[in-house]
C-alpha positions in Angstrom: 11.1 -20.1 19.6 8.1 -20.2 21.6 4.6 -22.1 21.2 3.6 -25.2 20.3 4.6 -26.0 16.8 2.6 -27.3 13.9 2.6 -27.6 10.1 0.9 -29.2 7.5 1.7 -29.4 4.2 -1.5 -29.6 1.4 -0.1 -31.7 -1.7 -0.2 -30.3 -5.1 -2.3 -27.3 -4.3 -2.1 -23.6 -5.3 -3.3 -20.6 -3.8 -2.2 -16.9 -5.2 -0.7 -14.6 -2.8 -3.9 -12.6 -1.6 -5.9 -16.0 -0.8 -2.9 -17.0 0.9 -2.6 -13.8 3.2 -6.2 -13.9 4.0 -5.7 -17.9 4.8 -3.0 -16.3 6.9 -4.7 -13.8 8.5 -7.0 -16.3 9.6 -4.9 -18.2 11.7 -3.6 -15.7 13.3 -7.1 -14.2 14.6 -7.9 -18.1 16.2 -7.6 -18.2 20.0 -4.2 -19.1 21.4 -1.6 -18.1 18.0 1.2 -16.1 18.5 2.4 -17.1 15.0 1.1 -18.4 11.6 1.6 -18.1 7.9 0.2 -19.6 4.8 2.5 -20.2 2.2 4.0 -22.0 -1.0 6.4 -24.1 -0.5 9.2 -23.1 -2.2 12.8 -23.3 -1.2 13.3 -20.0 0.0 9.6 -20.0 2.2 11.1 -23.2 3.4 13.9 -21.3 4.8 12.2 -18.7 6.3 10.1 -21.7 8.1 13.6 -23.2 8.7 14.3 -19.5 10.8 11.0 -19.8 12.5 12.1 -23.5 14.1 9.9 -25.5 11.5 12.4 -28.1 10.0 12.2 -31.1 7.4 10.8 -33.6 9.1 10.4 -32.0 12.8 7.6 -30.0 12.4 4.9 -31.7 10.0 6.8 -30.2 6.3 8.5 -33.9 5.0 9.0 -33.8 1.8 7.5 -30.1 1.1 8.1 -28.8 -2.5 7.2 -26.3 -4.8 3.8 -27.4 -6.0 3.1 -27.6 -2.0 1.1 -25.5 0.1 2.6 -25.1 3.6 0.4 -23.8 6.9 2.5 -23.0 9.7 2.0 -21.5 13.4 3.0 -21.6 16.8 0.1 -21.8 19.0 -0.4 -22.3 23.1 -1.1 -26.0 22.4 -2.2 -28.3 20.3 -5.9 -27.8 20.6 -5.5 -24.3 19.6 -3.5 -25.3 16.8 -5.6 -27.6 15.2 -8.3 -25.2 15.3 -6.2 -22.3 13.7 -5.1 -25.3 11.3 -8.9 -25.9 10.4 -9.7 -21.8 10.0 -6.7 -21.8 7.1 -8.2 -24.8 5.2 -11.6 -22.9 5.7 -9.9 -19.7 4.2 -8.1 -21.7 1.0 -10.7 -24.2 0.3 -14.3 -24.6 1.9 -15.2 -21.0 0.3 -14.3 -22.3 -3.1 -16.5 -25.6 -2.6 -19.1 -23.8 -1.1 -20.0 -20.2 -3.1 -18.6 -20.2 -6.3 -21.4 -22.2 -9.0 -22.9 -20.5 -12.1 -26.4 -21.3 -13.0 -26.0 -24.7 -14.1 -24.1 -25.3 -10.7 -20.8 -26.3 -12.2 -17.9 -25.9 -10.0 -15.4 -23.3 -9.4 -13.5 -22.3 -12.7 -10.1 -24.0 -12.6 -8.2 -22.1 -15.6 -9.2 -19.0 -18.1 -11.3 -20.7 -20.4 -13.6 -21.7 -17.7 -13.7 -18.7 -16.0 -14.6 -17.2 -19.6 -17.5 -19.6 -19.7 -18.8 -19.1 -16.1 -18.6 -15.2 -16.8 -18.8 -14.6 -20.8 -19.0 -10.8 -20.0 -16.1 -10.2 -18.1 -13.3 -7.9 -19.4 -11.2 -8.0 -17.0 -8.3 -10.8 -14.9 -6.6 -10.6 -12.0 -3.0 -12.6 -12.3 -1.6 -13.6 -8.7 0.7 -16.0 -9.4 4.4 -16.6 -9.0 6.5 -14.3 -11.1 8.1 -16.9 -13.3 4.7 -17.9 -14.3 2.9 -14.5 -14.4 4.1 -13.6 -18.4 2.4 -16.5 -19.5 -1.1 -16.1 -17.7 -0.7 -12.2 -18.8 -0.2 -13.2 -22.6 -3.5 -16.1 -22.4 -5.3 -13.1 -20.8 -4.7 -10.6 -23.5 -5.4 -13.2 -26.3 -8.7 -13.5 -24.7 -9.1 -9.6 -25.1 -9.1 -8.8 -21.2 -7.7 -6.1 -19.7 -5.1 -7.3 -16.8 -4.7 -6.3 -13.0 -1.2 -8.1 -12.6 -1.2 -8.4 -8.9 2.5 -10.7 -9.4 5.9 -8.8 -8.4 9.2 -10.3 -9.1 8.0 -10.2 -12.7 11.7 -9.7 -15.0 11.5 -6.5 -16.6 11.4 -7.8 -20.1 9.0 -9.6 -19.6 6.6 -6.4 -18.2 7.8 -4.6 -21.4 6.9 -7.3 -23.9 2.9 -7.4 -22.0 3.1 -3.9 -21.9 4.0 -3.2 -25.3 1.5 -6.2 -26.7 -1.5 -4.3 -24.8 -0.6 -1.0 -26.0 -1.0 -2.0 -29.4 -4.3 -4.2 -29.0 -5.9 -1.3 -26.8 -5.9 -3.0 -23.7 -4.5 -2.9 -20.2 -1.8 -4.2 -18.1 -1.7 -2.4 -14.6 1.4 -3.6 -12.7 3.1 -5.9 -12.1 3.2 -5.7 -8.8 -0.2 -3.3 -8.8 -2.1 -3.6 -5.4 -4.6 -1.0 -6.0 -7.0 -0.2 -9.1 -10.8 0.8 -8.7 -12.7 0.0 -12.2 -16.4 2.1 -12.5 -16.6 1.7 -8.7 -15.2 -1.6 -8.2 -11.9 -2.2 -5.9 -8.9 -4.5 -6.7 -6.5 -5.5 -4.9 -5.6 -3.0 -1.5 -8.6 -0.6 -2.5 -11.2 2.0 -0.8 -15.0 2.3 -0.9 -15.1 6.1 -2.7 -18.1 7.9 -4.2 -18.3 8.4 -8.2 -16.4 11.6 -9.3 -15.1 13.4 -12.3 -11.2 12.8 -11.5 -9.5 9.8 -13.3 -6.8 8.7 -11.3 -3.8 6.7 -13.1 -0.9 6.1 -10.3 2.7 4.2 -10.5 2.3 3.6 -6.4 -0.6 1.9 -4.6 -1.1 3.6 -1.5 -0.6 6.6 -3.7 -3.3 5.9 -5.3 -5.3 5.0 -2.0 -4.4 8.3 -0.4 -5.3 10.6 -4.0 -8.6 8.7 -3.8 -9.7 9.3 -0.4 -8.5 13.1 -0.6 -10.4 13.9 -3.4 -13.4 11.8 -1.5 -13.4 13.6 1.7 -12.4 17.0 -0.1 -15.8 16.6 -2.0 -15.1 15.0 -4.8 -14.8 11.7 -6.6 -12.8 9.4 -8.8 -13.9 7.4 -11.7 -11.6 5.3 -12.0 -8.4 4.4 -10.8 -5.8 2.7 -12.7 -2.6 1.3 -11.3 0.3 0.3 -14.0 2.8 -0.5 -11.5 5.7 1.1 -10.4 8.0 0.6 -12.9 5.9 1.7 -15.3 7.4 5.9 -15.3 10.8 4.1 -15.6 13.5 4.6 -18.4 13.2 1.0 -19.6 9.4 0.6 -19.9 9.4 4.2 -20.7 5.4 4.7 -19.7 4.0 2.6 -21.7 0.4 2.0 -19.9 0.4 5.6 -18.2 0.2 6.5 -21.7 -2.6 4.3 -22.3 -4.5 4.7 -19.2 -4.2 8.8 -19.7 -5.6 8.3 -23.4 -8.5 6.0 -22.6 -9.6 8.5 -19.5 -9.2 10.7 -22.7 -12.2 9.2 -24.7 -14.3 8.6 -21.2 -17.0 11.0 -20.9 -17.4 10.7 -16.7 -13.7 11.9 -16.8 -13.2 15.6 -16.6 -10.0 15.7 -15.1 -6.7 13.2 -14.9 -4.7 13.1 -11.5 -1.3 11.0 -12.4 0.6 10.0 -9.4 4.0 8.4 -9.0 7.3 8.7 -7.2 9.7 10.5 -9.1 10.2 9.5 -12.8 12.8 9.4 -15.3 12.6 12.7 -16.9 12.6 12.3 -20.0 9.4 10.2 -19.8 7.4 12.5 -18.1 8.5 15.0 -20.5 7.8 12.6 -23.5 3.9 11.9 -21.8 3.2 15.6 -20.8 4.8 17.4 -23.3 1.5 17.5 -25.5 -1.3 19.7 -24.8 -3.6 17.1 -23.2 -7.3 16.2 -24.2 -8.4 17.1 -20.7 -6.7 18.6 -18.1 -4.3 16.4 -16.2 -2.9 17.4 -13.0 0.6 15.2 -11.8 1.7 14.9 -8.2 5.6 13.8 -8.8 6.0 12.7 -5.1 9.4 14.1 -4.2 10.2 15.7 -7.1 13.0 18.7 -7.0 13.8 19.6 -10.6 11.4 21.5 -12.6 10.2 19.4 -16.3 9.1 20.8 -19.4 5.3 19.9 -19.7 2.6 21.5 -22.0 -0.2 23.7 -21.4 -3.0 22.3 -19.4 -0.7 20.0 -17.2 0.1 20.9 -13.7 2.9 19.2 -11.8 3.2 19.4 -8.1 5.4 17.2 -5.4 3.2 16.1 -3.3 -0.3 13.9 -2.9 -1.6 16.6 -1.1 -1.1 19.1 -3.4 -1.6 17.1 -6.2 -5.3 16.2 -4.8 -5.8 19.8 -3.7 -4.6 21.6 -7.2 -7.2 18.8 -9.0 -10.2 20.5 -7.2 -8.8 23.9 -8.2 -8.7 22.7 -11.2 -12.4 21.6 -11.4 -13.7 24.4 -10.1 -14.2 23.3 -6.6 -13.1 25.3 -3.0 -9.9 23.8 -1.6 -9.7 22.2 1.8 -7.7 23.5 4.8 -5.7 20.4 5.1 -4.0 21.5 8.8 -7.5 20.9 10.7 -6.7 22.3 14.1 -3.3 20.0 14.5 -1.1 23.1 14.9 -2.1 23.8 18.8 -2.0 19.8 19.8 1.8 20.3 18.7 2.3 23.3 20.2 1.1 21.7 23.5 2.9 18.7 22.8 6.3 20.8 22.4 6.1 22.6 25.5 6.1 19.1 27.5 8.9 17.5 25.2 12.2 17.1 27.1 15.0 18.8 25.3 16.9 15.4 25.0 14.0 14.7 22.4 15.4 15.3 19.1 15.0 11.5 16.5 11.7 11.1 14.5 10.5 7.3 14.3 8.5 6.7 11.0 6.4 3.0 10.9 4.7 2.4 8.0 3.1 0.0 6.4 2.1 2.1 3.1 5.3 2.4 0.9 4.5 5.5 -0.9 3.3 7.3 2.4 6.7 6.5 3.4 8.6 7.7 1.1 6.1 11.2 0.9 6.6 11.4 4.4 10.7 11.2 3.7 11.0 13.6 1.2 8.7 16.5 3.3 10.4 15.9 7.0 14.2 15.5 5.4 13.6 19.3 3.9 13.5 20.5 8.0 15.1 18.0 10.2 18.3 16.5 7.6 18.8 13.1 6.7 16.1 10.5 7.4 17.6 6.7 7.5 15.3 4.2 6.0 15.3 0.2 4.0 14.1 2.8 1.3 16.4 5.7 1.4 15.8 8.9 -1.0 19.3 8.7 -1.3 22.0 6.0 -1.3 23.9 7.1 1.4 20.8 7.3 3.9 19.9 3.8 4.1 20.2 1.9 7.1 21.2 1.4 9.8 22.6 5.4 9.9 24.8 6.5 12.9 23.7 6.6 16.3 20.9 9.3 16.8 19.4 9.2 13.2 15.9 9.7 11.8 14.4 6.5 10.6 11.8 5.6 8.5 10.6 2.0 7.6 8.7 0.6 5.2 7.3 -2.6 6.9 5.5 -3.2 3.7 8.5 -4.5 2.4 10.3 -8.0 1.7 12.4 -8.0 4.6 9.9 -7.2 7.3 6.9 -9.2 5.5 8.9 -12.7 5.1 7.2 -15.6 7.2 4.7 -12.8 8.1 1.5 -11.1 6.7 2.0 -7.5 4.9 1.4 -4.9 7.9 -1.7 -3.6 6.3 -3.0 -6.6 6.8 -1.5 -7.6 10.5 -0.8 -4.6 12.3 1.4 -7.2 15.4 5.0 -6.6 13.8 4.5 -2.9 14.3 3.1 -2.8 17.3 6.4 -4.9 18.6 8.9 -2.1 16.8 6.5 0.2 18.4 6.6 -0.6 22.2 10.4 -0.6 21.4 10.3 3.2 20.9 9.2 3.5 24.1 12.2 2.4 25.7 14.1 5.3 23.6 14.3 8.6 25.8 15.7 9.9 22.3 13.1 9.8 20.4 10.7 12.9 19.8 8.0 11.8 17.5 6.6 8.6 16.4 5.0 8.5 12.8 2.3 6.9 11.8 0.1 5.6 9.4 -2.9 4.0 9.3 -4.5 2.4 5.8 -8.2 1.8 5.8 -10.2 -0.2 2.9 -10.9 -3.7 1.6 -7.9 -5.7 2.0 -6.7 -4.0 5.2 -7.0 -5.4 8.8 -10.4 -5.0 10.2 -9.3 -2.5 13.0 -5.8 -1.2 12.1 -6.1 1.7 15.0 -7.8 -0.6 17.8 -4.7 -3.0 17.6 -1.9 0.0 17.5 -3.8 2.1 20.0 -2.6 -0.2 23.2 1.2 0.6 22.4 1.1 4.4 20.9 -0.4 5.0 24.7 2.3 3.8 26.1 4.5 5.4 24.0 3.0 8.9 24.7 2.9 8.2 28.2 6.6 7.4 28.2 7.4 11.3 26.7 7.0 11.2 22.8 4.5 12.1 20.8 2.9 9.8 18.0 1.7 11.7 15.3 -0.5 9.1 13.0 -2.8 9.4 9.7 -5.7 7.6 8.7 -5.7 7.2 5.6 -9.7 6.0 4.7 -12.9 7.0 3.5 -16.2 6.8 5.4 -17.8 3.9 3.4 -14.6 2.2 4.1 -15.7 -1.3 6.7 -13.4 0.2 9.2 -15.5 3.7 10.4 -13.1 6.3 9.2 -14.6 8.7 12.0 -13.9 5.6 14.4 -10.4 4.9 13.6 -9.2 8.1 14.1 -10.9 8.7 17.3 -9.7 5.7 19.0 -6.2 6.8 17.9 -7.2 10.2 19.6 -8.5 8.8 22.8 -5.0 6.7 22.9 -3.0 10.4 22.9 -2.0 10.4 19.4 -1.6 13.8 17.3 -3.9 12.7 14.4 -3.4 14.6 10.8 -5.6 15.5 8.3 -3.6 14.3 5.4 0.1 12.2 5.0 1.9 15.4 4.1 0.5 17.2 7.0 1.3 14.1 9.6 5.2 14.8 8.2 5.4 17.9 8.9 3.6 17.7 12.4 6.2 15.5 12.9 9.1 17.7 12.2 7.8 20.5 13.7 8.0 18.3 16.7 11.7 17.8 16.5 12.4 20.8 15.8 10.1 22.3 18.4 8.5 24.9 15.6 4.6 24.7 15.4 4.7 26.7 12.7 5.7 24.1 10.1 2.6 22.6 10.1 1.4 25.8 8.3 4.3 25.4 5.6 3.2 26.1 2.4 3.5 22.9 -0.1 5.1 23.5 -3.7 2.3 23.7 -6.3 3.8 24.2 -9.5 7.2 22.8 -10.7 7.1 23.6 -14.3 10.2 24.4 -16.7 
């Protein structure tokens, strides 16, 4: 390992996962870090650190446990380490001090029943804790009549059907576990995106599913009025719906919503059919990401495959002109075919959005074969695949984001795999995507831009999407014209970037056009 090493551990302190990553993220923009992370410490972040060449006693972590809070980097010395060390505390503590008194100036809120008496009229808690603990703070929530963004993953599955089932019966919401994105009369949570006011209510089992619905139905024109993520579990057998039922029956009795846009990898069957197989109160539109079997639904409910479509058939629905989501891509990838040597034939996906991903999978598969990936559509595609295969990653999860910040949030692990595509004189197409909003890195494109030039220049083509709104702090317009200016192909939607993609290996401009399945009704 390189750098000069430091840690300190912070006794008996907490911090949930999103102060943590921004604590994080911190670091790792001070001058002169090559590595950092903010973390609990529990035994198996104490490995990872072991990995990373911190060890008990060596490296500032004696006697670290699990009510600890660890900050680790490597740095180019130790002045620039203990200034990186100082920006973390900032992050995790000084803001705390500093901003957060109510009117009697009384300190920040240390449990529910002071936050309840700092802000009598909120309706509404964010859990971020550790799994184990996340049942509990869900139940005290929902005693306290609050709706619930559970933000927590490794939550058992019991224990999301037991808060689930309690909510459902008291009228209330719990949107996750494991729910990065929800947007409540305008406000974010969580991995979200600044959208204008609209008549779609958006209820969505995957969070950059949800982000990408949002922004379509944004830049197509539109608007959302809220959108509610339950988690994506929630369409499974075992929990069997539970709060995508509830969140479709309250947009039900909300007068702003005209129209419902459910999103979600594939269910279980028979739960879709159970949710959609009554005529709806309002029409309800489902994009199924992936979905190949037709399902018996009711009149008034619409179920396509794809977020495209599913964002497109919504403005049908209402009334409004659909978009031409190709937007002038088809002759950059004609250009870019004639140049391609013949040798050219893998497709490279990088993502750091899980759901693009896996949308991205299911489209490009359909024209070039299998695609390997750490989330394979099917068992016997996942990695490492023989020599020669298509691969997809998603770097958004636990094996690429251990001892390191979520990519959305720092963009430096991909850029590494990146650069190593460049090396690859098999490799056709690089794929793309970049995720805009609050919670993202501050300029996603400006850090990847460097390294997709040099992967064009070296004889592939990067195809990217931007997935964003123009309120978002990031310039939409600006993000995806520095990713022009660095030779990328840049598509007008995630589905579109897929197919941009195949086309490229398979040298046939015309898929770009390809008509998307609309309708997959028994």
């Amino acid at each position: 390992m390189t750098g000069f090493a430091k840690a300190e551990v912070i006794a008996d302190s907490y911090a949930d996962s999103v102060r943590l990553l921004e604590a994080t993220r911190a670091m790792l923009e001070a001058d002169g870090v090559d590595w950092a992370w903010a973390a609990m410490a529990t035994p198996a972040n104490l490995e990872t650190l072991a990995s990373e060449g911190f060890a008990d006693g060596g490296d500032g972590l004696d006697g670290a446990g699990v009510n600890d809070l660890v900050l680790a980097l490597r740095a180019a010395d130790d002045r620039a380490a203990v200034a990186a060390l100082e920006a973390g505390r900032w992050v995790l503590f000084e803001p705390a001090a500093q901003t957060w008194v109510d009117t009697e100036g009384a300190p920040r809120p240390q449990d529910l029943d002071e936050a309840l008496a700092a802000g009598p009229k909120a309706n509404v808690a964010i859990v971020s804790v550790p799994g184990e603990y996340a049942a509990l703070e869900t139940q005290k929530a929902l005693t306290r009549g609050l709706d619930v963004l559970l933000f927590s993953d490794n939550v058992p599955v019991a224990d999301e059907i037991a808060l689930k089932a309690r909510a459902a019966s008291m009228g209330r919401l719990v949107m996750g576990p494991g729910a990065g994105t929800a947007a409540l009369a305008g406000v974010g949570l969580g991995f979200s995106n600044r959208v204008a006011a609209g008549p779609v209510g958006v209820v969505a089992a995957a969070g950059t599913g949800a982000q990408e619905a949002m922004t379509l139905l944004h830049r197509w024109g539109s608007g959302v009025s809220h959108v509610i993520g339950v988690g994506g579990r929630d369409l499974s057998a075992e929990v069997g719906g539970l709060m995508t039922g509830a969140a479709i029956g309250a947009f039900a009795e909300h007068d702003a919503t005209e129209l419902v846009l459910l999103v979600s990898k594939p269910p279980a069957p028979e739960v879709v059919e159970k949710l959609l197989g009554a005529e709806p109160a309002k029409p309800l539109v489902a994009a199924l990401i992936g979905l190949d079997e037709p399902v018996s639904v009711a009149a008034g409910v619409t179920v396509c495959n794809t977020l495209e479509q599913g964002a497109a058939e919504a403005l049908g629905r209402l009334g409004l002109p659909r978009p031409d989501p190709v937007g002038g891509t088809d002759a950059e990838i004609a250009r870019l075919i004639t140049g391609l040597d013949p040798e050219r034939r893998r497709l490279v996906g990088l993502f750091s959005g899980g759901t693009l991903c896996y949308e991205a999978m299911t489209i490009a598969s359909r024209h070039i074969g299998p695609i390997h990936s750490n989330t394979p559509l099917r068992a016997d595609w996942g990695l490492p695949g023989p020599p020669g295969a298509h691969v997809c990653l998603d770097l958004g999860e636990e094996e690429y984001t251990r001892g390191r910040p979520h990519p959305m949030i720092d963009p430096l692990a991909r850029a590494e795999l990146l650069a190593e595509q460049a090396s690859d004189p098999a490799v056709a197409a690089v794929l793309l995507d970049v995720v805009l909003g609050d919670g993202s890195h501050p300029d996603p494109a400006g850090e990847l831009a460097p390294v997709a030039a040099e992967v064009a220049a070296s004889g592939a083509a990067v195809v990217a999407y931007v997935l964003g709104a123009d309120r978002d702090p990031q310039g939409f317009d600006a993000q995806r014209r520095i990713l022009r200016e660095a030779g990328c192909v840049v598509a007008e939607t995630g589905a579109r970037a897929a197919l941009a993609a195949a086309a490229l290996v398979n040298r046939d401009p015309a898929l770009v056009h390809e008509e998307l399945t609309v309708t997959l009704t028994a």
